[in-house]
C-alpha positions in Angstrom: -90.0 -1.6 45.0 -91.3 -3.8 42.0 -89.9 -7.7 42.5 -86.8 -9.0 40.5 -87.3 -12.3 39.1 -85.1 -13.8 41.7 -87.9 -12.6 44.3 -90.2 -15.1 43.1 -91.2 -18.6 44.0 -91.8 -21.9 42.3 -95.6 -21.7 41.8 -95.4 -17.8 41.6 -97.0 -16.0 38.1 -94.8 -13.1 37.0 -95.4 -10.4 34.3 -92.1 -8.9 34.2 -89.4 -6.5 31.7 -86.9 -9.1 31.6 -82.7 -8.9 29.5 -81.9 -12.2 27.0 -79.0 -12.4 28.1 -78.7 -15.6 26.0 -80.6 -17.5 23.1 -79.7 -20.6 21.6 -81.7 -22.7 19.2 -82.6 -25.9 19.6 -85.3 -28.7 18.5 -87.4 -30.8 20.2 -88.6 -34.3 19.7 -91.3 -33.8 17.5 -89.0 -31.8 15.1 -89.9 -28.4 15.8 -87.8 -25.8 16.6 -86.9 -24.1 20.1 -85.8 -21.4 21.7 -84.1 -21.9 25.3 -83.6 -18.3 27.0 -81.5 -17.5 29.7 -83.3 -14.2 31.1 -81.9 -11.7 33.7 -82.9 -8.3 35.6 -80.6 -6.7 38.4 -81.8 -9.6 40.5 -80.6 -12.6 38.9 -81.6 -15.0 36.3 -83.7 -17.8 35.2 -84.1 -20.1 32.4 -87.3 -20.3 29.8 -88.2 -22.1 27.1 -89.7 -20.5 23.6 -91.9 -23.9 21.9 -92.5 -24.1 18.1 -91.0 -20.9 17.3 -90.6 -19.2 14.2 -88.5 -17.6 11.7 -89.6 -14.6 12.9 -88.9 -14.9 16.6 -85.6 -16.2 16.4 -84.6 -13.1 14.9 -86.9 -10.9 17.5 -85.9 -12.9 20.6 -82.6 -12.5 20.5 -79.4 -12.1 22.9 -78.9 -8.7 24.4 -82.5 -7.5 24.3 -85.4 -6.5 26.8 -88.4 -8.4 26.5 -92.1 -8.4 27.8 -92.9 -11.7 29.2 -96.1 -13.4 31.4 -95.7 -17.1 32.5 -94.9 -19.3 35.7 -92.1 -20.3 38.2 -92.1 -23.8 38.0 -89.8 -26.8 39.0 -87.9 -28.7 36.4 -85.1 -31.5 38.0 -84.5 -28.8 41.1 -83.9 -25.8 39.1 -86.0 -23.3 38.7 -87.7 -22.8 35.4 -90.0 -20.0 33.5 -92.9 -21.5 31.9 -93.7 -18.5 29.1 -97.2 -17.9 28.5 -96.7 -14.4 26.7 -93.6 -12.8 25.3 -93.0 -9.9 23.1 -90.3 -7.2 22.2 -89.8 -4.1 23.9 -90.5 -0.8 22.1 -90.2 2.8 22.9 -93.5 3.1 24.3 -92.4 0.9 27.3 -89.1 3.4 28.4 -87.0 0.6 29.6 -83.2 0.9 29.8 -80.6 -2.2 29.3 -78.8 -0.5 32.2 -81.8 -1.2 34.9 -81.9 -5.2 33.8 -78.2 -5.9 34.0 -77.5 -7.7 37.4 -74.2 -6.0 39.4 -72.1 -5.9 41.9 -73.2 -4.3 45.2 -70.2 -2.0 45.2 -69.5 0.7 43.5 -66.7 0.5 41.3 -64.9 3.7 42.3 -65.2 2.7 45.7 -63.6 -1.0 44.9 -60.9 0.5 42.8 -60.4 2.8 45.9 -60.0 -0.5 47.9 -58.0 -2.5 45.4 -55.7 0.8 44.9 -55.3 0.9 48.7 -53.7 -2.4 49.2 -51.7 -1.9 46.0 -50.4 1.5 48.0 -49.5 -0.5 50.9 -47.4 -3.1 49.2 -43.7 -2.8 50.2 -41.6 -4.9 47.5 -41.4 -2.2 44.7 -40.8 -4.4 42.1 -43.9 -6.2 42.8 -45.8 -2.7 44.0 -44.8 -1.5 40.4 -46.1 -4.5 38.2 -49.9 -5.0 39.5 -49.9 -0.9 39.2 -49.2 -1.3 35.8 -51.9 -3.8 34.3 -54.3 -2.4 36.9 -53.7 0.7 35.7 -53.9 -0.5 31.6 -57.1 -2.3 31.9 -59.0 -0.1 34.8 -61.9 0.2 32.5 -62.7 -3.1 31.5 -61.7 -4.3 35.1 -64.0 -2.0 36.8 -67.0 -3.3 33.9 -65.9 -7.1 33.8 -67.8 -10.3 35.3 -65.6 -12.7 36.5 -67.0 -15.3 34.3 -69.8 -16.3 32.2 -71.9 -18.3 34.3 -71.8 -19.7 38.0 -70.3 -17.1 39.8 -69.8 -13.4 39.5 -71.4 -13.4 36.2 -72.9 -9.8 36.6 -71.3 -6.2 36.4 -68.4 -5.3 38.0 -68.6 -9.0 38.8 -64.5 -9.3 38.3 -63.6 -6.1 40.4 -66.2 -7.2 43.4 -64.7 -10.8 43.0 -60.9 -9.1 43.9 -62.1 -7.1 46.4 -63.4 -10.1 48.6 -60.4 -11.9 48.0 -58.2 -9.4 49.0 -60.2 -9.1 52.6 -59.6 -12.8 52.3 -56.0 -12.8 52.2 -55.6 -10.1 54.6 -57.3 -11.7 57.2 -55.1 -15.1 56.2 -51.5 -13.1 55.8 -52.4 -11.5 59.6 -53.0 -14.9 61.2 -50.3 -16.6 59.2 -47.2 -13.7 58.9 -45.0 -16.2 56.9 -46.9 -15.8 53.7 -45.4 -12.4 52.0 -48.5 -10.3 51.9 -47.3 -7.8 49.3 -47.2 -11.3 47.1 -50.6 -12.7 48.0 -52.3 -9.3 47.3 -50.9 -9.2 43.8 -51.6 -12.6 42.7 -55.2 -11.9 44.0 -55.2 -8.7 41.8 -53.7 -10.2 38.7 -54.8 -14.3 38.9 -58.1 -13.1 36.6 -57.4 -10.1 35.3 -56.4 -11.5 31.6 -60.5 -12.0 31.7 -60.8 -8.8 30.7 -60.1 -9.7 27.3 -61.2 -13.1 27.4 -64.5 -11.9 27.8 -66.8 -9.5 25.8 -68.7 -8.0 28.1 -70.3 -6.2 30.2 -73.5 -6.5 29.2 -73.7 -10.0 27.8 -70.4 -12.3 28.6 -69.1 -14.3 26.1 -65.6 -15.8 24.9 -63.6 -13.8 22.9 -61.7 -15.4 20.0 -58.6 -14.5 22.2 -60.4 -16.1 25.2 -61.4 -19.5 23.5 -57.5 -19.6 21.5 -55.4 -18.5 25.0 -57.6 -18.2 27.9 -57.4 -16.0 30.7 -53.9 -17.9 32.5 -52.0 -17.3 29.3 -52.7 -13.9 28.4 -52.1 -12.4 31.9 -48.9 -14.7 32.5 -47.7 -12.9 28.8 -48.7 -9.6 29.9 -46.5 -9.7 33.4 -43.8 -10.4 30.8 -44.4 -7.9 29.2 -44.6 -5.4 31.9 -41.5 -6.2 33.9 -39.6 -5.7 30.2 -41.4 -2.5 30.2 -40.1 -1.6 34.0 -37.2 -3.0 33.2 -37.8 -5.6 36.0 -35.5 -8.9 35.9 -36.2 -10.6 38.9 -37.8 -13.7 40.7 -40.8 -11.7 42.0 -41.8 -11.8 38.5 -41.6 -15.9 37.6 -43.2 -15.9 41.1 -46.5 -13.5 40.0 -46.4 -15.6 37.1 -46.3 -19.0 38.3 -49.3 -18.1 41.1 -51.3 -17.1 37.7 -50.5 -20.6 36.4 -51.4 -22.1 39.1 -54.4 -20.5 40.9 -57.1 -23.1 39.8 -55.3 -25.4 41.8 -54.9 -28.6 39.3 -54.8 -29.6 36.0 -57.7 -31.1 35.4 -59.8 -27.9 37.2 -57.7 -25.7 34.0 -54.1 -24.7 36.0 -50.9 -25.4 33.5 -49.0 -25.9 37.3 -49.7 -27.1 40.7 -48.9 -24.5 43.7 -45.6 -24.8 44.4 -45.3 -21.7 46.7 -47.3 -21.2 49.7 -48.9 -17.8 48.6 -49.9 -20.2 45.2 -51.6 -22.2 47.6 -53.6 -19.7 49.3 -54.6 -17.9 46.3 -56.1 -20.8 45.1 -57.7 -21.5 48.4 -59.3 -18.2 48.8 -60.1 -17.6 45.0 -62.1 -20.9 45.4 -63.7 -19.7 49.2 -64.9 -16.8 47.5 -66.8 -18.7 44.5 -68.5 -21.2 46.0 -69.8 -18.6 49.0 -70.9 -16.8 45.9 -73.0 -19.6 44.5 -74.3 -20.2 47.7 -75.3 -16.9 48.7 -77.1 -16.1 45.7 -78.6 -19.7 45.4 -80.1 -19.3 49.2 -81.4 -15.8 49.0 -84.8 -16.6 47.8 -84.9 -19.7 49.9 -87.5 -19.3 52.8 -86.2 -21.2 55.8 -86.4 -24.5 56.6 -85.9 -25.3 52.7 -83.5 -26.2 50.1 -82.3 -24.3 47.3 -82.2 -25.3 43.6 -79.3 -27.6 42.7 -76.2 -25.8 41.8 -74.3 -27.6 39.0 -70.7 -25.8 39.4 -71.0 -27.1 42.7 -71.8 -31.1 42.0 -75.0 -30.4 41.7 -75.8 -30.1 44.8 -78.7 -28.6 47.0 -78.3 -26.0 49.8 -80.2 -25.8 52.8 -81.3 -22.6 55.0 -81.8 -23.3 58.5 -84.6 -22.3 60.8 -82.4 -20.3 63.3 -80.8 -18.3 60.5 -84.4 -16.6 60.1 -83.3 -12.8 60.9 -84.5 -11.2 64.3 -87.4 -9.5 64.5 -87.4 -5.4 65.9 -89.8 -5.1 68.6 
């Protein structure tokens, strides 16, 4: 199997089909004008700069396109960085496919809406059971396609629904070892906390924020929408201020984006868990290409730290 771009090492040359998932303009200190490119297969992603560009390739090199592109891995403040030495459009001739460059989840999405369907099935509290099966059911598509966010974790295909199914092995593990918390609670505020991404992104194939998404955000729109539903259902009970107020206040605090601290222990947890399942994310995909004995590139979401791979976690070998 050909190597992804996240196969490669600093030092490594690459001559690779590669997505724009991003282009922004920019210019440098001489005055000229730049292009910085974030660049993505089904591997991962990497960040290049374009030098003294032109008219015509910011209008060629554009988000949402496949590209040709020879350069070098190299090292810029810990983060890995493509130094381009050749780059050019994609025609017909090279019979590539936007589907084969977009990075997803490692599930199949009928198999994680079989999962996330199952644990809706098992819920006991009808009124609660009845809600989440609601808005799952409304925005199956889009939550089957989604990321879970635009950059740092789950930023791929799927990236939402893979993101929910963690979580909800999460909280069952949690709910078994700790039988206070009402499971049938956690499992829907795991379903539901992001689900108002799905149109606060446009997606799948290059995230972005939506006009709704930069005006409401995520919180709001889902926190309207179980509203909404339980008017629907014709459900007028606590359950729902209490599916509400664990959408409110899954990011934990205010300053980190949540209108309300946790207040309820199942508010608690789901922030808890929500945020054991990002940074494990960011870790795992920031140490897969690191050999060893080495640290990885610094990850910003997560102070900008470095990770490091130790010697024993080197994998067995068959003999």
């Amino acid at each position: 199997m050909k190597k992804g771009i996240n196969q490669y090492q600093i030092g490594d040359n690459i001559e690779l089909y590669l997505l724009i998932k991003n282009a922004k303009k920019g210019t440098a200190s001489n005055g000229k004008p730049f292009l910085t490119l974030h660049m993505s297969d089904q591997t991962g992603e990497i960040e290049a700069k374009l030098w003294s560009i032109s008219p015509d390739d910011e209008n060629t090199f554009v988000s949402s396109s496949i590209v040709h592109v020879q350069g070098e891995i190299q090292d810029f403040r810990g983060m890995r960085q493509l130094k381009i030495k050749a780059i050019r459009p994609t025609t017909s001739m090279d019979q590539v496919k936007l589907a084969d460059y977009l990075p997803t989840a490692p599930l199949d999405p009928s198999e994680m809406l079989e999962r996330v369907t199952q644990y809706i099935f098992e819920m006991e509290n009808a009124k609660i059971q009845r809600i989440t099966r609601h808005l799952l059911k409304k925005h199956q598509q889009a939550f089957l396609e989604s990321p879970a966010a635009t950059k740092n974790h789950h930023e791929y295909v799927s990236g939402l629904a893979y993101h929910v199914v963690s979580m909800l092995e999460l909280a069952k593990s949690i709910t078994t070892l700790y039988p206070s918390l009402d499971k049938d609670l956690l499992y829907a505020g795991v379903i539901l906390h992001d689900l108002g991404k799905v149109r606060e992104l446009a997606g799948p194939i290059v995230a972005k924020y939506t006009l709704e998404g930069n005006l409401l955000g995520h919180i709001s729109i889902i926190v309207t929408e179980i509203q909404e539903a339980a008017k629907e259902l014709e459900i007028d009970s606590e359950e729902v201020l209490i599916l509400q107020h664990l959408v409110l206040s899954h990011h934990g605090k205010g300053e980190w984006g949540s209108p309300k601290v946790p207040v309820v222990r199942e508010a608690e947890i789901l922030h808890m868990i929500d945020n054991i399942d990002a940074k494990m994310n960011m870790m795992d995909r920031a140490l897969e290409r690191v050999p060893p004995g080495e640290f990885s590139e610094r990850v910003f979401a997560m102070d900008n730290r470095s990770f490091y791979k130790p010697t024993f976690h080197e994998p067995p070998i068959d003999i």
